[in-house]
KEMAR-270791 format. One record per atom (N, C-alpha, C, O): x, y, z; residue in one letter. Coordinates in steps of 0.02 Angstrom, whole numbers, plus 50000, padded with zeros to 5 digits. Example, Ala and Ser with C-alpha at 12.3 -4.5 7.8 and 13.67 -1.06 7.14 Angstrom:
# KEMAR-270791
506604971650390a 506154977550390a 506604983550390a 507124983450423a 506424988850354s 506844994750357s 506455000250394s 506705005750402s 
# end
This chain:
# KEMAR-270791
478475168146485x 478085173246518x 478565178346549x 478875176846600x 478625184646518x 478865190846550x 478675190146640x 478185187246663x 479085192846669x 478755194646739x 478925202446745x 479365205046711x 478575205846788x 478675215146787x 479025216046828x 478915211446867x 479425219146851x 479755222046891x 479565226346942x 479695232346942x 479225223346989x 479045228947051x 479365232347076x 479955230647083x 479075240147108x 479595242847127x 479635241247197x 479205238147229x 480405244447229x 480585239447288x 479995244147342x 479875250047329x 479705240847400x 479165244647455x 479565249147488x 480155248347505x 479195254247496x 479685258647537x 479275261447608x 478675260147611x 479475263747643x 479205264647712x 479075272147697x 479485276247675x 478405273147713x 478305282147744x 477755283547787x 477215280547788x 477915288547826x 477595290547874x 477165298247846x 477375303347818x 476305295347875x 475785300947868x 475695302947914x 475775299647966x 475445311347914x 475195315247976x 474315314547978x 474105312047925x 474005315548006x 473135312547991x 472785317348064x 472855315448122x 472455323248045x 472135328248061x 471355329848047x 471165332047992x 470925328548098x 470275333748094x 470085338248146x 470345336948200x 469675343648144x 469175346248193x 468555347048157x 468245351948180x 468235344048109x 467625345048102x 467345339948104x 467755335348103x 466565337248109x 466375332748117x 466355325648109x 466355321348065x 466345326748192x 466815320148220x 467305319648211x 467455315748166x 467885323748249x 468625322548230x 468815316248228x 469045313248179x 468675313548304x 468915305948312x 468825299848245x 469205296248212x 468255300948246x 467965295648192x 468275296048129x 468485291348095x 468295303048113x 468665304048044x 469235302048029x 469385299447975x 469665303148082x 470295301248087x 470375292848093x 470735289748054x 470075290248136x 469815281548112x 469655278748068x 469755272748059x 469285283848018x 469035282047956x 469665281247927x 469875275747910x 470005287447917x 470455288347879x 471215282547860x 471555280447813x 471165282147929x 471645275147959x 471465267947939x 471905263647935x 470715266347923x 470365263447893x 470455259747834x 470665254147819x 470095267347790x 470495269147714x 471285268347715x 471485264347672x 471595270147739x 472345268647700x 472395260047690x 472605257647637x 472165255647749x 472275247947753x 472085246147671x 472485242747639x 471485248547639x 471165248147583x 471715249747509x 471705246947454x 472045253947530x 472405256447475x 472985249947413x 473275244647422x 472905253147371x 473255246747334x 474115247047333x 474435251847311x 474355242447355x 475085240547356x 475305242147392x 475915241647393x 474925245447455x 474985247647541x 474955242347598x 474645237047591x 475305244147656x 475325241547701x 475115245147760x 475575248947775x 474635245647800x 474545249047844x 474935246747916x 474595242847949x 475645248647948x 476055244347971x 475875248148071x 475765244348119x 475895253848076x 475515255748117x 475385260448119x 475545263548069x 474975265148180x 474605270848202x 474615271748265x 474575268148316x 474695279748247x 474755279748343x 474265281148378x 473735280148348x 474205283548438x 473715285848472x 473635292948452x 474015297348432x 472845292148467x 472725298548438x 472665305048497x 472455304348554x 472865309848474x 473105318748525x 472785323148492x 472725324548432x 472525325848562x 471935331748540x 472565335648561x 472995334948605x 472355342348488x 472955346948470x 472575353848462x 472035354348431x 473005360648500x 472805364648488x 472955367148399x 473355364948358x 472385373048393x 472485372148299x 473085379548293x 473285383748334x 473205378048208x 473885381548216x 473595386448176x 472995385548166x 473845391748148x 473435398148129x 472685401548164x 472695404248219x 472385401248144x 471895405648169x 471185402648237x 470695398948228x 471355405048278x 471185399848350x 470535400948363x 470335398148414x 470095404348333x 469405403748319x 468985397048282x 468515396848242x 469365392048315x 468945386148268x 469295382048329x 469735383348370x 468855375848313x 468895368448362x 469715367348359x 470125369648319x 469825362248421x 470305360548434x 470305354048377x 469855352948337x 471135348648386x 471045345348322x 471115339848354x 471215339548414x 471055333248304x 471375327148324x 471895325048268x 471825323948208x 472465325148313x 473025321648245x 473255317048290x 473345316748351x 473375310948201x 473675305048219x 474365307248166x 474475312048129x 474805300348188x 475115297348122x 475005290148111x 474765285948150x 475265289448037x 475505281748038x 476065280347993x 476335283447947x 476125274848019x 476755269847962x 476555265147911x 476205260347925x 476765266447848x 476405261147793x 477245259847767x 477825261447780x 476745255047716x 477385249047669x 477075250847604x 476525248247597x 477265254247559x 476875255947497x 477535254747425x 478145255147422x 477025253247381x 477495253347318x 477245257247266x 477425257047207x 476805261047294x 476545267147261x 477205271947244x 477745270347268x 477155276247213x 477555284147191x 477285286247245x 476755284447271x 477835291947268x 477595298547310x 476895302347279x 476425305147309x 477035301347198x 476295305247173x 475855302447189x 475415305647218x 475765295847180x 475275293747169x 475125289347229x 474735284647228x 475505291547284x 475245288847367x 474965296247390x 474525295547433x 475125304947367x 474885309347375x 474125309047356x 473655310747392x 474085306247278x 473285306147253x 472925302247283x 472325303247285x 473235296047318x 472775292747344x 472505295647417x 471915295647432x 472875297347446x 472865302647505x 472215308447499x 471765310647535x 472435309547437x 471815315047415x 471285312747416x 470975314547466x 471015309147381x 470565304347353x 470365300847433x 469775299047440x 470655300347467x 470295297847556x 470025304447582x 469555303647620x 470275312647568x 470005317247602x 469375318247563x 468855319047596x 469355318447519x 468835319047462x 468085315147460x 467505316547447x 468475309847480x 467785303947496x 467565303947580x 467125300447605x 468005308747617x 467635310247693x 467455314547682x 467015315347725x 467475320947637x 467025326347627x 467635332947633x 467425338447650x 468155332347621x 468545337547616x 468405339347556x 468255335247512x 468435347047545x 468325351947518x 468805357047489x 468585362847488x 469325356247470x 470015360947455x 469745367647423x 469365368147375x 470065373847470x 469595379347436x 470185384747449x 470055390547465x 470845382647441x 471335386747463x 471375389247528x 471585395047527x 471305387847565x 471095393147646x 471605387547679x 471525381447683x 472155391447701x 472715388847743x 472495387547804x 472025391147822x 472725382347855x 472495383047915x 472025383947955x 472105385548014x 471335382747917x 470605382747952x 470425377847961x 470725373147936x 470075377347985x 469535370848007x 469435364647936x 469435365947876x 469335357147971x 469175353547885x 469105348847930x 469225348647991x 468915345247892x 468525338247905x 469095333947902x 469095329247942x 469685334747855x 469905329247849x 470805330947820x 470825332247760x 471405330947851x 472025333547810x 472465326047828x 472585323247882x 472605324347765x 473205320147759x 473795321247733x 473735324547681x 474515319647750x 474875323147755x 475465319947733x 475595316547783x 476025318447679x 476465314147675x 477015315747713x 477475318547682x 477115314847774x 477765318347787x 478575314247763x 479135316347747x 478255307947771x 479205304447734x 478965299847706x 478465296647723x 479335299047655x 479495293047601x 480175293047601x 480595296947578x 480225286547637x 480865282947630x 481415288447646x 481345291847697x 481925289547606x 482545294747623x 482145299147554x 482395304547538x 481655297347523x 481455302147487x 481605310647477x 481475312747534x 481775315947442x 481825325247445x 481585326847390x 481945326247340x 480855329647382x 480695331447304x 480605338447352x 480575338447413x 480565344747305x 480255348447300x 479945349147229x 480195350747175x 479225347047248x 478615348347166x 478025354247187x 477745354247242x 477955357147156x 477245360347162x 476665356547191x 476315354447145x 476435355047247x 475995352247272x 476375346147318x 476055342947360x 476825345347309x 477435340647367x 477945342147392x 478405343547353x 478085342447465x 478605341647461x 478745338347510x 478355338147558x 479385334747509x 479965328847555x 480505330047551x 480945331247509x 480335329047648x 479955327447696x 479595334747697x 479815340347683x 479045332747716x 478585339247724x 478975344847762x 479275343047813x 479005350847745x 479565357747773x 479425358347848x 479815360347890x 478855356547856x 478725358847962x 478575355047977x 477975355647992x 478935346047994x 478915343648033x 479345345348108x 479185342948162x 479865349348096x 480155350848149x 479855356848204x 480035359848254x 479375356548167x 479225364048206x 478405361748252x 478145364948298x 478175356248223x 477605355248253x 477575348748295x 477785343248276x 477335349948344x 477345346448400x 476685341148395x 476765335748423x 476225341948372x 475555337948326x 475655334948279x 475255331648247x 476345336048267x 476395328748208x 477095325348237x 477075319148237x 477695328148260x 478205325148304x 478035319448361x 478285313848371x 477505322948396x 477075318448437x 477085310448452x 477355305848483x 476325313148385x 476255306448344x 476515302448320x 476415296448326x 477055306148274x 477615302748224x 478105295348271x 478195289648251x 478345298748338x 478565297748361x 478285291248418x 478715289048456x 477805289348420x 477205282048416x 477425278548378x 477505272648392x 477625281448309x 477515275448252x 478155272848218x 478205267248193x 478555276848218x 479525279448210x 479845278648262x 479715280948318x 480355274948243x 481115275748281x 481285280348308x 480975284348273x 481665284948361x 481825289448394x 482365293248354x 482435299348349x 482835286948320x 483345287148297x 483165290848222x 483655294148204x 482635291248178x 482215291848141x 482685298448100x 482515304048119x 483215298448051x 483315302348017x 483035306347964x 483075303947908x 482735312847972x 482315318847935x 482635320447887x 482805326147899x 482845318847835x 483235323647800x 483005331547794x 482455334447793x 483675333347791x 483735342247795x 483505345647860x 483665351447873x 483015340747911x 482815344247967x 483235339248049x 483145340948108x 483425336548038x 483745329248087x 483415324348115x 482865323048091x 483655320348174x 483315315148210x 483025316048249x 483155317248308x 482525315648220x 481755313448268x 481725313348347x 481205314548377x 482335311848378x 482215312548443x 482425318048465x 482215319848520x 482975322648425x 483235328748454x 482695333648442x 482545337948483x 482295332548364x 481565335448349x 481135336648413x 480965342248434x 481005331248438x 480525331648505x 480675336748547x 480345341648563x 481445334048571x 481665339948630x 481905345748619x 482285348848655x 481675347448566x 481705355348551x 480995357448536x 480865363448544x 480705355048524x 479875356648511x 479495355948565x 479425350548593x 479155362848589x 478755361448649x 478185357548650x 477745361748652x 477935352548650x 477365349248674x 476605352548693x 476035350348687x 476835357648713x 476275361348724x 475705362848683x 475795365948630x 474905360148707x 474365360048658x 474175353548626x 473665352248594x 474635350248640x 474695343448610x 474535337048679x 474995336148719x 473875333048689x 473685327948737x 473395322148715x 472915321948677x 473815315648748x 473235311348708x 472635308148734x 472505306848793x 472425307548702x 471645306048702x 471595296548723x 471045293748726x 
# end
């Protein structure tokens, strides 16, 4: 009997965002759904922070989480599954940057992972700049937490203002 060769688990951290109905819940849901996912580990989650929204400030405030999983998924195909959770809470992809949604999941690291693909990229380009996902991240991650191309996670924090960002 052949045996397959699994690939080895790798650790990555998601960003997990709503303001439309029922932020809270959605974002629970969502946290939910990942436990469900196949060859995943849902390892933890942080508390969740009501966040002011980033582009256009005519819409609800948000709730973002993160979390930490154990997956032996591909980056692709931990992205599709990601999709496939906004999809089944009722997200709607309609090109519109930065508005309001029911539901955004977010890969920010895989492992020491760096793709740039059309529809990916690693580590996601603005984790350093946002304080709604540093936050969080930072619940679920090491301090020590090396970004590639952007640095460690704890110098991240103390350069990023906090501001807009409370938890709930």
């Amino acid at each position: 009997m052949a045996t397959e060769c699994l690939p080895a688990p790798q650790l990555a951290y998601l960003g997990l965002g709503s303001n439309l109905a029922d932020p809270e819940r959605q974002v629970r849901q969502a946290l939910s759904a990942l436990s469900g996912l196949p060859e995943t580990r849902l390892l933890a989650a942080s508390a969740l922070y009501a966040t002011d929204p980033v582009g256009p400030q005519d819409q609800p405030s948000y709730v973002n989480a993160a979390a930490r999983i154990e997956t032996r998924l591909s980056p692709l195909d931990l992205l599709a599954a990601l999709l496939a959770i906004e999809a089944a809470q009722g997200r709607r992809r309609d090109g519109t940057r930065w508005g309001p949604r029911i539901l955004d999941l977010d890969l920010l690291l895989y492992g020491e992972t760096e793709l740039d693909l059309p529809g990916l990229r690693l580590p996601h380009p603005e984790i350093r700049h946002r304080g709604f996902v540093l936050i969080p991240l930072a619940d679920v991650a090491p301090l020590g937490l090396a970004i590639p191309g952007q640095g460690i996670l704890r110098d991240l924090l103390a350069a990023c203002p906090g501001t807009g960002v409370s938890r709930l």
